[in-house]
SEGUVEX-922102 format. One record per residue: residue in three letters; x, y, z of N, C-alpha, C, CB in turn; residue number from 1. Coordinates in pm, whole numbers, plus 50000, padded with zeros to 5 digits. Glycine has a CB too. Layout:
SEGUVEX-922102
+------+-------+-------+-------+-------+-------+-------+-------+-------+-------+-------+-------+-------+------+
: resn :   n_X :   n_Y :   n_Z :  ca_X :  ca_Y :  ca_Z :   c_X :   c_Y :   c_Z :  cb_X :  cb_Y :  cb_Z : resi :
+------+-------+-------+-------+-------+-------+-------+-------+-------+-------+-------+-------+-------+------+
:  ALA :     X :     Y :     Z :     X :     Y :     Z :     X :     Y :     Z :     X :     Y :     Z :  NUM :
...
+------+-------+-------+-------+-------+-------+-------+-------+-------+-------+-------+-------+-------+------+
end
This chain:
SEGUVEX-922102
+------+-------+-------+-------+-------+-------+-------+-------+-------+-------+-------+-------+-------+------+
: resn :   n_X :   n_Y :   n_Z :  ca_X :  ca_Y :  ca_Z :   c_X :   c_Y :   c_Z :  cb_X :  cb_Y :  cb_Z : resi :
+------+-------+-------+-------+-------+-------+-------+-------+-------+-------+-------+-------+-------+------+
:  UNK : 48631 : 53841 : 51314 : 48666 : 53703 : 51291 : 48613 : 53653 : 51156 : 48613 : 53617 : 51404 :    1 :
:  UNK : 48524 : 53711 : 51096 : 48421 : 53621 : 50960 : 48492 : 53701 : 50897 : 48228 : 53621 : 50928 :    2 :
:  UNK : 48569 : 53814 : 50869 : 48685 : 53843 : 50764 : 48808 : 53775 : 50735 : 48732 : 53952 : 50786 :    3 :
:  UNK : 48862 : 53699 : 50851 : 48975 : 53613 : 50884 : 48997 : 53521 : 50802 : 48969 : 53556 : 50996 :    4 :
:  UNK : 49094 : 53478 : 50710 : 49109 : 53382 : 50607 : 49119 : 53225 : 50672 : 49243 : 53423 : 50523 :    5 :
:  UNK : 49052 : 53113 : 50666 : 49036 : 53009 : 50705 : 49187 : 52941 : 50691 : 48921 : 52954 : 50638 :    6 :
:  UNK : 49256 : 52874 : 50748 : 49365 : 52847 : 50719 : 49363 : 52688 : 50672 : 49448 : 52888 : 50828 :    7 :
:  UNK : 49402 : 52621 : 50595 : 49385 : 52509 : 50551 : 49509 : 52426 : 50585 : 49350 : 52519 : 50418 :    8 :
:  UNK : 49534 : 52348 : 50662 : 49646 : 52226 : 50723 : 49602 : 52104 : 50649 : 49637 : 52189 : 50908 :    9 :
:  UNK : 49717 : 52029 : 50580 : 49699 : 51952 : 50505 : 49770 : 51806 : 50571 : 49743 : 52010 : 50381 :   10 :
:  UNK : 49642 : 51702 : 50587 : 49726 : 51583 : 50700 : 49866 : 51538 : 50698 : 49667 : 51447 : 50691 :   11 :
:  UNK : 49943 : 51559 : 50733 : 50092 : 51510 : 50693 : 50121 : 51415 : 50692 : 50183 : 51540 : 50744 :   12 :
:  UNK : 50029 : 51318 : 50855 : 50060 : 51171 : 50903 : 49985 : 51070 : 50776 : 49981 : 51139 : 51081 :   13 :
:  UNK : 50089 : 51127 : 50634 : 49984 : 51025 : 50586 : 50098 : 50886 : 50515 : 49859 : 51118 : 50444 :   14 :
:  UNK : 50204 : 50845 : 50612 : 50252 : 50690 : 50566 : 50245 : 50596 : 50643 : 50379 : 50671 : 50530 :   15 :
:  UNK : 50168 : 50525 : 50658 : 50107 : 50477 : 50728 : 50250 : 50330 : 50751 : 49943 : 50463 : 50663 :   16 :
:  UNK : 50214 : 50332 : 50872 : 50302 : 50190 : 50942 : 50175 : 50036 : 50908 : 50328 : 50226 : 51185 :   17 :
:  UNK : 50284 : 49975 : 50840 : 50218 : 49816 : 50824 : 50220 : 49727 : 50939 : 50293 : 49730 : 50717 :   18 :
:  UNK : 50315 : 49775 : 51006 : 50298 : 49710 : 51110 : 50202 : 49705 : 51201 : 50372 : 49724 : 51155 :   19 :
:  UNK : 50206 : 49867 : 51265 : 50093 : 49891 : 51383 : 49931 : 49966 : 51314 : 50177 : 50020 : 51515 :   20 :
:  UNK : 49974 : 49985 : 51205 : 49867 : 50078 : 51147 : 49846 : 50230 : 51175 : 49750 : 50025 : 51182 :   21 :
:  UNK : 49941 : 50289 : 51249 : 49972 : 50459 : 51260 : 50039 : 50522 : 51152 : 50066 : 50497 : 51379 :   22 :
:  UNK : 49975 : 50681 : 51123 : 50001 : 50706 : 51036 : 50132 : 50785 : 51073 : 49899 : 50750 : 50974 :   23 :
:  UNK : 50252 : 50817 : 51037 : 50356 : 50846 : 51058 : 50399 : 51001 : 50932 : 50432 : 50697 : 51052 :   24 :
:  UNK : 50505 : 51096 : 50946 : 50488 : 51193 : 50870 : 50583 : 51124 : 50737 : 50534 : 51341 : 50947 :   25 :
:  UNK : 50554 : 51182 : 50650 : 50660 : 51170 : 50530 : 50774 : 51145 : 50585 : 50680 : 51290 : 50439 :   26 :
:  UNK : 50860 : 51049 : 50518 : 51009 : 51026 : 50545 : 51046 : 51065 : 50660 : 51096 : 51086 : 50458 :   27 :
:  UNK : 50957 : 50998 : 50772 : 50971 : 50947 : 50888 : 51057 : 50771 : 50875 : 50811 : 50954 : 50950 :   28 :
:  UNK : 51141 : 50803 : 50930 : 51229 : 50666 : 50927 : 51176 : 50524 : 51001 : 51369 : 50701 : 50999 :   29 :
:  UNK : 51162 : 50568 : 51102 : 51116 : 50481 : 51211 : 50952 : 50553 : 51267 : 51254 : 50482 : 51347 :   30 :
:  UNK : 50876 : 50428 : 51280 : 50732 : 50446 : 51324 : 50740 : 50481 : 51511 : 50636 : 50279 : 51277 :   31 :
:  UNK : 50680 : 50631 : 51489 : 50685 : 50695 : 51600 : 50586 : 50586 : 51722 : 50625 : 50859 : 51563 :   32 :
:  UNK : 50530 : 50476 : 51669 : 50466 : 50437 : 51780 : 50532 : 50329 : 51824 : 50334 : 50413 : 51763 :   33 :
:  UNK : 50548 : 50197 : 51724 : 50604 : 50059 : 51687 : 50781 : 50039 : 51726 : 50576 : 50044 : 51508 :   34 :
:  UNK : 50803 : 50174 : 51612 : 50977 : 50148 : 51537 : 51030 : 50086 : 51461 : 51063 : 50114 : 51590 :   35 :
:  UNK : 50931 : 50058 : 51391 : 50919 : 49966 : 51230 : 51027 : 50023 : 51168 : 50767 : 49989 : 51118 :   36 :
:  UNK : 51113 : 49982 : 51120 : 51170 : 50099 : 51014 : 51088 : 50072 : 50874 : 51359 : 50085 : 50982 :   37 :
:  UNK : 51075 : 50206 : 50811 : 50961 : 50255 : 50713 : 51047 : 50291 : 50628 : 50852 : 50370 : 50752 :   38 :
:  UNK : 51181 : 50274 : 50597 : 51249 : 50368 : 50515 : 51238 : 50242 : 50396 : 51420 : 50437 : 50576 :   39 :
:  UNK : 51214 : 50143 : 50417 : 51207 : 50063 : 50275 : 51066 : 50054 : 50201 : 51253 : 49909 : 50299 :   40 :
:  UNK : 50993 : 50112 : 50271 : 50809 : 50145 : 50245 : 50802 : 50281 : 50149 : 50706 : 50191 : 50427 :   41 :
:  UNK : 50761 : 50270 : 50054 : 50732 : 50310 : 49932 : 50525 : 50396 : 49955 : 50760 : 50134 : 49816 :   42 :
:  UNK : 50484 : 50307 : 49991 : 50346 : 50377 : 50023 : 50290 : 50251 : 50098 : 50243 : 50435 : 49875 :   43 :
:  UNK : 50188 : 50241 : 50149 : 50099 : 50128 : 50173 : 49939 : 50186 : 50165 : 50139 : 50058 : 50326 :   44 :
:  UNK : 49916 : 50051 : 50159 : 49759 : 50075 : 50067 : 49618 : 50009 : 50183 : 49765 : 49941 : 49870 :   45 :
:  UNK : 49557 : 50065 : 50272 : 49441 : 49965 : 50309 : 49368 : 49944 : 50210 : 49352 : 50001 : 50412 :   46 :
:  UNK : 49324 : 49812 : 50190 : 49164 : 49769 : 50129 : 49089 : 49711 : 50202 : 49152 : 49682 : 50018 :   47 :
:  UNK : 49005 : 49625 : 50136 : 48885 : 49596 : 50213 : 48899 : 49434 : 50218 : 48739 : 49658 : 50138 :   48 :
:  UNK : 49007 : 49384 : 50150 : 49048 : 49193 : 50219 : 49161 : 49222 : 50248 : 49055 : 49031 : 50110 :   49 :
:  UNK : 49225 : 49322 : 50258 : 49381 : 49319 : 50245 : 49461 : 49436 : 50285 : 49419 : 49296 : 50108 :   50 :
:  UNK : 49583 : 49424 : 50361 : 49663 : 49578 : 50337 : 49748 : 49541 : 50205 : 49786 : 49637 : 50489 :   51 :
:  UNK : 49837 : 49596 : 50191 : 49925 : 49599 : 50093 : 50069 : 49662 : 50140 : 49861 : 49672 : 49981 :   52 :
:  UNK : 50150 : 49642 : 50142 : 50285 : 49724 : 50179 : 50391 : 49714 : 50043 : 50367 : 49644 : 50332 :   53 :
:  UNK : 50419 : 49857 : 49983 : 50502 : 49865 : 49852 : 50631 : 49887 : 49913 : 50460 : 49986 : 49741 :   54 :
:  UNK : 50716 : 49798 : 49923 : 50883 : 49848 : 49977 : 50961 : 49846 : 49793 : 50988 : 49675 : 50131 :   55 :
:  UNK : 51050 : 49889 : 49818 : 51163 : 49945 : 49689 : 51168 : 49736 : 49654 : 51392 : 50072 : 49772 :   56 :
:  UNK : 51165 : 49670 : 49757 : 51191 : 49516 : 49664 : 51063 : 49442 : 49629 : 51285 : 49394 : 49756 :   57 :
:  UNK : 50942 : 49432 : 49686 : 50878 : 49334 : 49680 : 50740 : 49413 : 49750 : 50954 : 49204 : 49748 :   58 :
:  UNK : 50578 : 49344 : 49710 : 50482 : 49366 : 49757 : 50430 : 49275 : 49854 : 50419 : 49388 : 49673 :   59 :
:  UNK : 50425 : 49338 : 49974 : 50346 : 49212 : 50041 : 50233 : 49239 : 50122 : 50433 : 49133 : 50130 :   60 :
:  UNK : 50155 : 49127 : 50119 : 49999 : 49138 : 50098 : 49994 : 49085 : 50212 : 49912 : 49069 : 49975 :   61 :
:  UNK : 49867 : 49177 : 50330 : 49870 : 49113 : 50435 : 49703 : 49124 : 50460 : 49979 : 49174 : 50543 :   62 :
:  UNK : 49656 : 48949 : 50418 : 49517 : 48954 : 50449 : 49451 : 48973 : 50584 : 49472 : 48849 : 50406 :   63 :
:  UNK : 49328 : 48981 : 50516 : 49207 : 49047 : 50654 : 49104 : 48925 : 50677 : 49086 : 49218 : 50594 :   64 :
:  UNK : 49041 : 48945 : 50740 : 48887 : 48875 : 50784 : 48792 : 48868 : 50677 : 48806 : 48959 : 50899 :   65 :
:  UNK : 48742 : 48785 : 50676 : 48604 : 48820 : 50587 : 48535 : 48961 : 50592 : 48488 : 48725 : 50632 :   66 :
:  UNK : 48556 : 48990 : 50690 : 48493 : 49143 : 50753 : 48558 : 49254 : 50723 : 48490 : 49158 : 50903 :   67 :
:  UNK : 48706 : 49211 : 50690 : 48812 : 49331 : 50645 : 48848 : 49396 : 50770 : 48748 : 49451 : 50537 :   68 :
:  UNK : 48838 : 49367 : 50901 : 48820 : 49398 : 51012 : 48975 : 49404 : 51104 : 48712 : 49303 : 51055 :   69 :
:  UNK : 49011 : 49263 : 51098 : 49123 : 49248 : 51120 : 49213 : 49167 : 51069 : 49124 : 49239 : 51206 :   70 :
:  UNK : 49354 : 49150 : 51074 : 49450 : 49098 : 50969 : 49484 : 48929 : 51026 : 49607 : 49214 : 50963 :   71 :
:  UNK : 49445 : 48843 : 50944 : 49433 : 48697 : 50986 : 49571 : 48647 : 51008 : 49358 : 48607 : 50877 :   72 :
:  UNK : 49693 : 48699 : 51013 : 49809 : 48644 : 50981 : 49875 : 48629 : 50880 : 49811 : 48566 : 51006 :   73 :
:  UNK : 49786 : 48607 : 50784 : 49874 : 48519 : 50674 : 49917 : 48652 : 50576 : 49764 : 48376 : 50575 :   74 :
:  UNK : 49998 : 48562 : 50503 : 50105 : 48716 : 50422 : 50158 : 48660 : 50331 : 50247 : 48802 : 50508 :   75 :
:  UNK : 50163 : 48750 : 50195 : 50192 : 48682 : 50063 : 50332 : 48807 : 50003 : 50013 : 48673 : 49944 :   76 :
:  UNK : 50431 : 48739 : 50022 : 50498 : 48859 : 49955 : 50565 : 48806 : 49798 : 50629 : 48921 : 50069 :   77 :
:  UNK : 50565 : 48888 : 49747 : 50567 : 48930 : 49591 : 50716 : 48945 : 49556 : 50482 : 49081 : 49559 :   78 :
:  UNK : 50820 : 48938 : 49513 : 50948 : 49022 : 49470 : 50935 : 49099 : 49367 : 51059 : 48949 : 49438 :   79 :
:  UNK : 50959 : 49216 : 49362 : 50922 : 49256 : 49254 : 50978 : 49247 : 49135 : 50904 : 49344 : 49268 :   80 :
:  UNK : 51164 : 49182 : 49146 : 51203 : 49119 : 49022 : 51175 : 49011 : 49015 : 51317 : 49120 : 48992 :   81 :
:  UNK : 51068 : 48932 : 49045 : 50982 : 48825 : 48984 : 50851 : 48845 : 48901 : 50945 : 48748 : 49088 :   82 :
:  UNK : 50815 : 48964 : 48939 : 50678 : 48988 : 48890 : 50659 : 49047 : 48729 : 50616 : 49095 : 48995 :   83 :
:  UNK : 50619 : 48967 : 48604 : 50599 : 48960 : 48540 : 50465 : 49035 : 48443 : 50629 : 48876 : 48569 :   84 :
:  UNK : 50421 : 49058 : 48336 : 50307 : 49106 : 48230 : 50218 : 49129 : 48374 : 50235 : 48970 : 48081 :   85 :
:  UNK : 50275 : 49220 : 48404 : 50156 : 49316 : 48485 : 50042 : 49358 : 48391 : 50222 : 49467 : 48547 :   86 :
:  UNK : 49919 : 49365 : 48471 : 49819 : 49464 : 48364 : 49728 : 49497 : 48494 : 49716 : 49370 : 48201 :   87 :
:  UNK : 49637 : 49622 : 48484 : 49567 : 49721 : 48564 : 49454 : 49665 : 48481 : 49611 : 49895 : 48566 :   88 :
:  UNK : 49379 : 49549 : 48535 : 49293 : 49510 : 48478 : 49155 : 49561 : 48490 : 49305 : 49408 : 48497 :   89 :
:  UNK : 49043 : 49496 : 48436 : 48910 : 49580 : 48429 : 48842 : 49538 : 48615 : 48782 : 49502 : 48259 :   90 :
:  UNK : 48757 : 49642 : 48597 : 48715 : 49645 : 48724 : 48807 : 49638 : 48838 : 48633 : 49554 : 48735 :   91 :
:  UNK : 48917 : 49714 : 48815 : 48944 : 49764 : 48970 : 49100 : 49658 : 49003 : 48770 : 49715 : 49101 :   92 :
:  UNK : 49113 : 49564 : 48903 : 49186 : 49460 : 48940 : 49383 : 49463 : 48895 : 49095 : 49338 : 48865 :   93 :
:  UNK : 49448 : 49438 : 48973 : 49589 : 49429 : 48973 : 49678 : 49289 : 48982 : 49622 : 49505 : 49080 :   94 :
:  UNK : 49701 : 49248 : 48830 : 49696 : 49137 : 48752 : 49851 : 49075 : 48749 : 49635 : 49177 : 48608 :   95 :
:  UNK : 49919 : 48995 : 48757 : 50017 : 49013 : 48717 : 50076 : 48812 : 48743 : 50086 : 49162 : 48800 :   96 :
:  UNK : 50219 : 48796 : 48637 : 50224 : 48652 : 48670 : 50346 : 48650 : 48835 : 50299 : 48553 : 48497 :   97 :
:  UNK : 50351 : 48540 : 48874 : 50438 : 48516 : 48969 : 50470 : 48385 : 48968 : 50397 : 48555 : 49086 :   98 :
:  UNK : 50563 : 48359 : 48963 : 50691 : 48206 : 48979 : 50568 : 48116 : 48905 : 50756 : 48123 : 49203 :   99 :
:  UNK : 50511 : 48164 : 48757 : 50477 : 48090 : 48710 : 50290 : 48071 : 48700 : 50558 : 48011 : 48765 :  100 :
:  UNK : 50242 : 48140 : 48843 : 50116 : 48188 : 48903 : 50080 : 48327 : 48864 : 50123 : 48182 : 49049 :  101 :
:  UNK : 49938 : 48297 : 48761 : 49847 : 48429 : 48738 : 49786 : 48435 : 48886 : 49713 : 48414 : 48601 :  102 :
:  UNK : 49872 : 48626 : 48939 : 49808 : 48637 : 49090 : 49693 : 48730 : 49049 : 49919 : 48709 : 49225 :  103 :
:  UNK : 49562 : 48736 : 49075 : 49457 : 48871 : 49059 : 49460 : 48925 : 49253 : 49238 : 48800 : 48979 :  104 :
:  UNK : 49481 : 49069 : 49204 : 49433 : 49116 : 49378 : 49320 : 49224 : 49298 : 49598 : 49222 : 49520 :  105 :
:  UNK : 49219 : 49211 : 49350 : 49124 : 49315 : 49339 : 49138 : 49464 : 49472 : 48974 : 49223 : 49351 :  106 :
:  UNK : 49132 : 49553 : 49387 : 49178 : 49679 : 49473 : 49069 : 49777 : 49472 : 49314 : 49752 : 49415 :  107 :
:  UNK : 49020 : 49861 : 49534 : 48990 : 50025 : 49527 : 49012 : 50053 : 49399 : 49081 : 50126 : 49617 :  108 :
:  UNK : 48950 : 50178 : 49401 : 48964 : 50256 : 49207 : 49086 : 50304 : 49291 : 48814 : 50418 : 49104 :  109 :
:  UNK : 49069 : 50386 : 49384 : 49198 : 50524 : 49463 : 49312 : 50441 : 49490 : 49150 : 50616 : 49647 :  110 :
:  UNK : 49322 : 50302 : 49568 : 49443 : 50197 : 49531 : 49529 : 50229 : 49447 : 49408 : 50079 : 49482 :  111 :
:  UNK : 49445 : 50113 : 49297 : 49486 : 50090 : 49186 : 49517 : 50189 : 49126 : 49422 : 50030 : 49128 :  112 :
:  UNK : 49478 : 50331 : 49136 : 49562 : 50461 : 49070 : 49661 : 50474 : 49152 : 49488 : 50606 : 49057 :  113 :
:  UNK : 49691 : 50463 : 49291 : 49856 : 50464 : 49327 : 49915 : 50339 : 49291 : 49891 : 50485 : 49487 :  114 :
:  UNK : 49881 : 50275 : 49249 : 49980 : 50131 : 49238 : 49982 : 50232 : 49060 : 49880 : 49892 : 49268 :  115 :
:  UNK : 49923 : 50278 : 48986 : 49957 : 50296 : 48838 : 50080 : 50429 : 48855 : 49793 : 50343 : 48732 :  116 :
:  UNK : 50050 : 50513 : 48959 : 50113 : 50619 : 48969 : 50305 : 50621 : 49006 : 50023 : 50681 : 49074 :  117 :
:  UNK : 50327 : 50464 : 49117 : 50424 : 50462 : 49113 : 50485 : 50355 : 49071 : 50448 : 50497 : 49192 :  118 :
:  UNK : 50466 : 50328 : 48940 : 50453 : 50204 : 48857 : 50599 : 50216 : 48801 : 50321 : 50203 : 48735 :  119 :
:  UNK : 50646 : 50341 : 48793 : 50781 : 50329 : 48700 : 50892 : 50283 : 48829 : 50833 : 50509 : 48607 :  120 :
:  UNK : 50854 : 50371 : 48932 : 50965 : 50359 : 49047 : 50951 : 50243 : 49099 : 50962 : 50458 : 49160 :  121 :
:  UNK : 50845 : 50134 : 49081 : 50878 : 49975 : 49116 : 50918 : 49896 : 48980 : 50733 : 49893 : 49187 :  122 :
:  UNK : 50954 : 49977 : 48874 : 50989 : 49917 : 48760 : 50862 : 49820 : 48701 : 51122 : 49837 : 48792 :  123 :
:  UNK : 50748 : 49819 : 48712 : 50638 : 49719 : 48667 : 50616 : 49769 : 48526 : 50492 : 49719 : 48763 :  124 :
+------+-------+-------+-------+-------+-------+-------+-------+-------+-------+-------+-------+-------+------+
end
């Protein structure tokens, strides 16, 4: 057995449903737990005030507790042909104007490198 090559499985369930919070496989259509449909979900992001959900139109921000614990209701969505002089600002921060409103969301370093990574495919 200690000659045996370790086999390495790489998590698959990793798109996570905004809705229920299960992680679902790649281009899984519908959330195997919920039935969200996910096919307009681009990635989603936990943080620590906030989830985040990237669909092909718009970002929307679904705050947490002071505690980051659980999600208070409230929800801010973004269009993304509204969203204006984006910038990946200092310390961690994701900057950008809206209907006129400088929005700041402060993110994760690991976040804010997927929000830079699929930056062309939301056109920002």
């Amino acid at each position: 057995m200690e000659n045996e090559k370790e086999i390495k499985v790489e998590n698959q369930f990793d798109l996570i449903c905004p809705e229920c919070g299960v992680g679902n496989i790649k281009g899984t259509k519908d959330c195997i737990v919920c039935g969200k449909n996910l096919e307009d979900t681009i990635t989603f992001l936990e943080d620590d005030s906030f989830d985040l959900e990237i669909t092909k139109n718009a970002i929307i921000e679904y705050r947490k507790t002071f505690w980051g614990d659980n999600r208070t209701g409230k929800v801010n969505k973004y269009n993304l042909n509204e969203i204006k002089n984006v910038e990946y600002g200092p310390s961690s921060r994701f900057i950008f104007l809206y209907n006129g409103k400088r929005i700041v969301i402060p993110l994760r370093e690991e976040n804010l490198e997927k929000l830079k990574e699929i930056k062309e495919v939301l056109n920002l």
